[in-house]
N, C-alpha and C positions, 0 to 999 in steps of 0.2 A: 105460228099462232098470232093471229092478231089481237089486239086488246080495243076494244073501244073504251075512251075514257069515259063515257057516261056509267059502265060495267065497274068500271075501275071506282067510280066516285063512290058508286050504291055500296062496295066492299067495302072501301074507306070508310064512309059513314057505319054502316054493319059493327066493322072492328072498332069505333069509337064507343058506340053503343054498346057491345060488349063488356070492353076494359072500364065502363062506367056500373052494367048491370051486375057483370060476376063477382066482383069486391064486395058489393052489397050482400048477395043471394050466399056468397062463402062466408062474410063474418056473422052471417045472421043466422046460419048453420052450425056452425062451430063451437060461437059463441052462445048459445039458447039463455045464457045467464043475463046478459045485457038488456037493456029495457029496446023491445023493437021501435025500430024506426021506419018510417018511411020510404022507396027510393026517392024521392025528389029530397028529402029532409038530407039523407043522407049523403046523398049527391052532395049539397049542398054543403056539407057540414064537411066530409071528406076531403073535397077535393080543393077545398080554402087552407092548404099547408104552404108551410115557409115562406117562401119570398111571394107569390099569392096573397096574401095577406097586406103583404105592403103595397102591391099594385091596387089592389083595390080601397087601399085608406086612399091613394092619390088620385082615382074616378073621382070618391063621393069630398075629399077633403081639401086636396091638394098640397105642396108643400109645404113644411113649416120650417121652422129657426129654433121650435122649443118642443123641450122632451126627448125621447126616444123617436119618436115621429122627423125629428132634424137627421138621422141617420138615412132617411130613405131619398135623401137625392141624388144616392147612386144610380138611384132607378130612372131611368129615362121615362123623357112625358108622353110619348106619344098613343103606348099601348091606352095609359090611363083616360087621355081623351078622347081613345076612339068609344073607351068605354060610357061613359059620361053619357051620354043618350039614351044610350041600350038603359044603362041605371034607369035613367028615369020615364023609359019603356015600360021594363017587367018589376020595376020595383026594387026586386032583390039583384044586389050586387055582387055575391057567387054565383048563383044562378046566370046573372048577363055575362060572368066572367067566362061561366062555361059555354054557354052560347055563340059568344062572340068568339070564343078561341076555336071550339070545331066549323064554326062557318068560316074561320080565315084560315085554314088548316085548309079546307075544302079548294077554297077557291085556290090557293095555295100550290094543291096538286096539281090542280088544272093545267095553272101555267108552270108548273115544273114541268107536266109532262109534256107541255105543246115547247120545252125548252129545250130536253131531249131530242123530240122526237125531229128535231131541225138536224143533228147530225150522225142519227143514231137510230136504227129501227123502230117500230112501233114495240115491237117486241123488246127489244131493249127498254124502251121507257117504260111501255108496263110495267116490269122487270121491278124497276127505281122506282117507281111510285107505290109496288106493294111492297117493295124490300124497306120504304121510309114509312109506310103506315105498318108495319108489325114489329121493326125496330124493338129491340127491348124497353127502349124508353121514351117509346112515342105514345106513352100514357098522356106526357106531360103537351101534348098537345089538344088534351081536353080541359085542363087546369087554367086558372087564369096566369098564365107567362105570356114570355112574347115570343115563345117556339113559332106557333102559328103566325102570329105577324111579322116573323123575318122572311121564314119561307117563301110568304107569297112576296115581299119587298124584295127578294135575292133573284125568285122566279120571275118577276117584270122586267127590271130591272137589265136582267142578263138576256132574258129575249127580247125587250127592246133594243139594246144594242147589239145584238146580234142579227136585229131588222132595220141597223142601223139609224134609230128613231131615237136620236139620243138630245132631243129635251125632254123625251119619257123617263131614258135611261140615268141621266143627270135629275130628275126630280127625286125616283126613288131611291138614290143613291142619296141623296138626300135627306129624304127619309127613313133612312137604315143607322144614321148616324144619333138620330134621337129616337131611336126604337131598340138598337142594342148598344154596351160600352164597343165591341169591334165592327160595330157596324159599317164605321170608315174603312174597311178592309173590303167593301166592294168598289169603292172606286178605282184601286190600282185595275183591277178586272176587268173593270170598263175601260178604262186607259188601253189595256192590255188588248182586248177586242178593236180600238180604233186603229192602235199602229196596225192588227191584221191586215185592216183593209185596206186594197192596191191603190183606191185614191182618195188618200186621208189630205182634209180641209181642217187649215187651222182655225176657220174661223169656230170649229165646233168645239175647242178646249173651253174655251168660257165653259160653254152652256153646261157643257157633262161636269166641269169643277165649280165652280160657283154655288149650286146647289147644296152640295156638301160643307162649302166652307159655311154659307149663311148656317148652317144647320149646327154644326158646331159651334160656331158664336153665339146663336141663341140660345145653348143649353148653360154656356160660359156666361150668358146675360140671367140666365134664369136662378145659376148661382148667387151672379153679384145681387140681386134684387132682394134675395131671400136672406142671404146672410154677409152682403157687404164684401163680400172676395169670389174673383170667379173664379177659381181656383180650390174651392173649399172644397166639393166629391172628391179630390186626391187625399185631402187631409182625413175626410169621413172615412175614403173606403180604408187607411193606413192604419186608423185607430181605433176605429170602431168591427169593424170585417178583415182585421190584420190582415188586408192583402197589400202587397206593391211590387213592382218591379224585381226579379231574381232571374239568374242563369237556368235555362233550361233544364242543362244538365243536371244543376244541382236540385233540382223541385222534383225530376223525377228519381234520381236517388234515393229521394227521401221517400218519396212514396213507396219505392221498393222498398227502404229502410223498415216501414209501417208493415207494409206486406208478411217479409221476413221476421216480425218481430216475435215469433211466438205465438200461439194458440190459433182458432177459428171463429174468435168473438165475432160479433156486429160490426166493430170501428176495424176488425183486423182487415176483414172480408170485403167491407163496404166503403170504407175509407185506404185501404191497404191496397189489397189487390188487385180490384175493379179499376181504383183508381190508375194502378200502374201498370195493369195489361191491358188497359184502352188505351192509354196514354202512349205507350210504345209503339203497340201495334198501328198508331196512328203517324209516327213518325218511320215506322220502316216502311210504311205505305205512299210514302210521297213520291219518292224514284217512280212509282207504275201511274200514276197520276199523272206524272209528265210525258209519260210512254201512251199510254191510252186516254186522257182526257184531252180536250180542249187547253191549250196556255193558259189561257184565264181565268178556268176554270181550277186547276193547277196550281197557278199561281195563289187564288184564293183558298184553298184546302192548306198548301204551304204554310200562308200566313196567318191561318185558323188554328194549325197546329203550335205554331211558334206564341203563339199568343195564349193561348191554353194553357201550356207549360214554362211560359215566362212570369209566374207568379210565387210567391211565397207561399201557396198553402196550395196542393195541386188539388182541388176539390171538385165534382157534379160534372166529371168529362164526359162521362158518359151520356148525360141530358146533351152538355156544349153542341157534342158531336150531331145531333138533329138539326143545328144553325150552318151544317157546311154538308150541303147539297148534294155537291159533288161525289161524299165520299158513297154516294146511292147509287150514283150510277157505276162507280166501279164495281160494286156491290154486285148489279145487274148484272154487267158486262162478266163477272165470275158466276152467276149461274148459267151461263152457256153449257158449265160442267153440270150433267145430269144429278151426279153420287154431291154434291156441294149444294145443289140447288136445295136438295131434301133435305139435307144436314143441316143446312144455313134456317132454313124457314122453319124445321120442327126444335131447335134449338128458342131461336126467336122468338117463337109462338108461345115457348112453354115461361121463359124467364119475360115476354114481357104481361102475363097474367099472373106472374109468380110474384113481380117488381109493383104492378097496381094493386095489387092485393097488401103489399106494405106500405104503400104510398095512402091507400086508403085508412089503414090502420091508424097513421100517425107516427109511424116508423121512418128513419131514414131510407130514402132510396134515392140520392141522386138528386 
C-alpha cells in the first residue's frame, strides 16, 4: 500500500477537526442543562486547560518575578514567541494557540514522515504518521502546548542530519532546548547520527554543539534577568511543581504503589494506572528499539524514557510520550501484524475521543 503524504496530511487535519468538533457536539448533548455555546467559543474556552494557560500568559505578557505568574519560567520561550504574531493576527490568544499548534503538528508530520520514509517503506511511514495522529493523546496536539512544536523540531532536525546538513541539524537542536525542558536530549542523536557516518569531519562538532549550548545559556540568562539567579526554574520547578531529580525505580513504584491502592476513582485510574502501564511498557520497550530503530533514534526514546521517570512525581506520560517520535514508528513497524494493526487503531480511536472528551470537560487527562 502506498501512502501519499498529502492523503496522509488531509486525515491528519480530518482527525484534528474531529477531536475539536465531537467534545462539543457530546457535551452539548449530554449536557442540555448548560447554557449552549458556540463551537468556536467553545473551542476556545476548552481547549485553554492546565499548562495552556500558562503558555499563553507568556505570548501576550511575558515573564515575571511577581505573583503566581513568577512560577511559569519553567516554561520555555520559544513556543510563546512563535505565538506572539499570530496573537496579534487573529486577536484571540486560545484561538492563535489552537492554530498555531495544528499548523505545527501538520507540518510536523510532514517531516516525520519524509524522516521515516529515508530508511523504512512508505508504508511503514504512513504507518507512524497515522499511529501518531490517533495516539490516544494526540488531543493535546490541538491545545496550545508544545507537543506540535517539538515534533516538527525532533522531525528537521533528525532528517537534517540524517542528509548530513548539520548546520540545519545543529540549529534545531538548538531550538528544541528552548521549546522543551529535554529538549537537549536530541543532541546526543545528532552526535549519534555523525559518528554513523564513514567520513566524519571534525570540523562539524562546533556547528551541531554550539547551537545548543548558546540555547541553553540563553534560557539561564533569561533566568538571571528576571529574577537575579540563573538557576531559579530549579528552585521554582522544586517548590512550586514538587518535581526534582528521583531514582527511576523508585517513581515508578510509586506509581504502581497509586495504582494498587484500592478502588477505581479518577486519581486511582488516571494518576495510578495509566501512569504506571505507560510508564513501564515504555521501559520494557527499549531492548526492540535498539533491535529495530535506527541508534539515534534509540538512543533518543532511551533517554526520553529515563528522563520521564527520573522525577519525583511520575505525572502526564502519557501526553510526554507524543515528544519521542520514535516510539511511532515501532508502533508502525508492529502493525505489519494484521490481528494488532486492528486492535491497536480501534483501541486508539476509541480512548483518544473518550480522553478529549475529558480534556474538554475540564477533567484530568494527562
Amino acid at each position: 500500500m502506498r501512502f501519499r503524504i498529502e492523503k496522509l496530511l488531509i486525515f491528519a487535519l480530518i482527525v484534528r477537526l474531529l477531536t475539536l468538533t465531537l467534545p462539543w457536539l457530546t457535551i452539548t448533548l449530554l449536557f442540555p442543562q448548560n447554557q449552549p455555546v458556540s463551537l468556536l467559543q467553545f473551542t476556545q474556552n476548552s481547549w485553554n486547560r492546565w499548562d495552556a494557560s500558562h503558555y499563553l500568559y507568556l505570548a501576550e505578557h511575558w515573564y515575571t518575578a511577581f505573583g503566581d505568574e513568577a512560577n511559569f519560567i519553567v516554561f520555555f520561550p520559544l513556543y510563546p514567541l512563535i505565538l506572539k504574531p499570530i496573537i496579534f493576527i487573529l486577536g484571540s490568544a486560545a484561538l492563535s494557540g489552537i492554530v498555531a499548534s495544528i499548523a505545527l503538528f501538520l507540518l510536523g508530520l510532514y517531516y516525520f514522515y519524509k524522516l521515516v520514509a529515508i530508511d523504512y517503506s512508505q508504508k511503514v511511514a504512513g504507518y507512524a504518521v497515522i499511529a501518531l495522529t490517533i495516539f490516544p493523546t494526540s488531543y493535546f496536539f490541538n491545545s496550545p502546548y508544545t507537543e506540535s512544536l517539538f515534533l516538527l523540531i525532533f522531525s528537521i532536525s533528525m532528517y537534517a542530519a540524517r542528509k548530513e546538513k548539520w548546520i540545519l541539524a545543529g540549529i534545531f537542536s538548538g531550538l528544541a532546548v528552548v521549546a522543551r525542558p529535554f529538549g537537549f536530549l536530541i543532541l546526543p542523536s545528532i552526535l549519534t547520527e555523525w559518528l554513523l557516518i564513514k567520513k566524519r569531519r571534525i570540523k562539524y562538532l562546533p556547528i551541531i554543539i554550539i547551537p545548543t549550548i548558546v540555547a541553553g545559556v540563553s534560557y539561564l540568562y533569561l533566568n538571571k534577568i528576571t529574577f537575579g539567579n540563573f538557576f531559579e526554574f530549579q528552585t521554582i520547578l522544586a517548590s512550586h511543581w514538587q518535581k526534582h531529580l528521583m531514582s527511576p525505580f523508585t517513581s515508578i513504584m510509586d506509581s504502581w504503589r497509586v495504582a494498587l491502592s484500592g478502588g477505581l476513582t479518577n486519581f486511582v485510574i488516571m494518576v495510578g494506572w495509566a501512569e504506571a502501564v505507560t510508564m513501564t511498557f515504555s521501559w520494557i520497550l527499549i531492548p526492540f528499539t535498539f533491535k529495530y530503530l535506527r541508534k539515534s533514534w534509540a538512543i533518543f526514546y532511551t533517554l526520553s524514557a529515563l528522563l520521564f521517570s527520573s522525577t519525583s512525581f511520575i505525572l502526564s506520560t502519557p501526553r510526554y510520550l507524543l515528544s519521542v517520535p520514535p516510539l511511532f514508528v515501532l508502533i508502525a513497524l508492529a502493525q505489519k501484524n494484521y490481528l494488532f494493526k486492528i486492535v491497536w487503531r480501534f483501541i486508539s480511536v476509541a480512548l483518544l475521543f473518550c480522553l478529549a472528551i475529558l480534556f474538554a470537560r475540564g477533567q484530568w487527562a494527562f
